[in-house]
N, C-alpha and C positions, 0 to 999 in steps of 0.2 A: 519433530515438527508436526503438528498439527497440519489436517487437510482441509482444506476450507471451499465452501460450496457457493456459487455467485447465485443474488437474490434476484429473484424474475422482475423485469423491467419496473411492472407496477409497484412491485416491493419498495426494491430501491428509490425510484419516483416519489415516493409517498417520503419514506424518508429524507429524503431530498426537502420535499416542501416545508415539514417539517425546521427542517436546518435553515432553510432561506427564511423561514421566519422567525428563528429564532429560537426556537421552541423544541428542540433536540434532547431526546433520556437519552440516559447514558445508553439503556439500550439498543437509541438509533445511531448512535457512537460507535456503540460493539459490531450490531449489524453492517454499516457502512462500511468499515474497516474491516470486516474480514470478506464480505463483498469484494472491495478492491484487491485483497489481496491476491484473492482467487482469480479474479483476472488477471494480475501479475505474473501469476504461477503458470497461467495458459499461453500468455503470450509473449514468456522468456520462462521457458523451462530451463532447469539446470540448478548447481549448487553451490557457482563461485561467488555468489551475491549473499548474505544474511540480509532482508528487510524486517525492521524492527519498529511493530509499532505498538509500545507498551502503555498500555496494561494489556490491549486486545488482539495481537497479533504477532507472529513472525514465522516467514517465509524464506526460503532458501529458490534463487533465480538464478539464469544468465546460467547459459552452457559456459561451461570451462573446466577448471582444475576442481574436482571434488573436496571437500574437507570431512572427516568424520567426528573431531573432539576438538577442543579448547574454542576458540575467538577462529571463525573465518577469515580468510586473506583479504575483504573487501565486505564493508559493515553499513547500513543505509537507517539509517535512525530518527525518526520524526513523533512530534506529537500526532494523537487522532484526525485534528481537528486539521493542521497544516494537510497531513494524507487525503484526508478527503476532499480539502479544496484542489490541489495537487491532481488527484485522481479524475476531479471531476474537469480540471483544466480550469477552473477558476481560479488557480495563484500558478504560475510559473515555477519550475523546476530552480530556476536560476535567480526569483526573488523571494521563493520557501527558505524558513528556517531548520536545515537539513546538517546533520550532523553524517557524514559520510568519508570512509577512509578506504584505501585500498582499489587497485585495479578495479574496473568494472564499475565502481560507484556511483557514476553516472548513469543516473537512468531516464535521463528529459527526454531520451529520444523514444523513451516507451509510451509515454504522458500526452496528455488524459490516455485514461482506461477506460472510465463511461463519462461520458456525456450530459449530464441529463441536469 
């Protein structure tokens, strides 16, 4: 798994505005998403969780039972675009279109990640 590094307020912000108008590269797509993840990773460490945001992301969260090979015991799967609203706390955990199995897969109670 890839480590991922959270973009400084302005970064993000920018990006953001970007998104709210509409007007989003794939790059502020990739950026935003791995942004989020990185806050994810900070504030539910651990490995029982696979977050999977494809084509630009996935992370491994939530203290528990470690996995090291095949499919995780608990798998959290979304598009970019649902992630970022998600993260940003613009769509609810519970009205996202989230494909999630396994122990721990709930993670509304981490949500929003940034704000902005």
């Amino acid at each position: 798994m890839a480590r991922y590094v959270p973009l400084t307020h302005e970064e993000f912000a920018q990006i953001c505005a970007r998104l709210d108008a509409g007007e989003p590269t794939r790059a502020d797509l990739k950026a935003a998403t791995k942004h989020l993840a990185a806050l994810l990773v900070q504030r539910a460490p651990g490995a029982s969780v696979e977050v999977r945001i494809p084509p630009y992301a996935a992370v491994q969260v939530v203290a528990g039972a470690r996995h090291t090979r095949g499919t995780p015991p608990a798998v959290v799967e979304m598009d970019p675009l649902t992630w970022i609203a998600v993260g940003r706390g613009r769509l609810a955990w519970v009205d996202a279109s989230v494909r999630a199995s396994g122990e721990r897969s709930d993670l509304s109670h981490l949500m929003p990640l940034d704000i902005t």
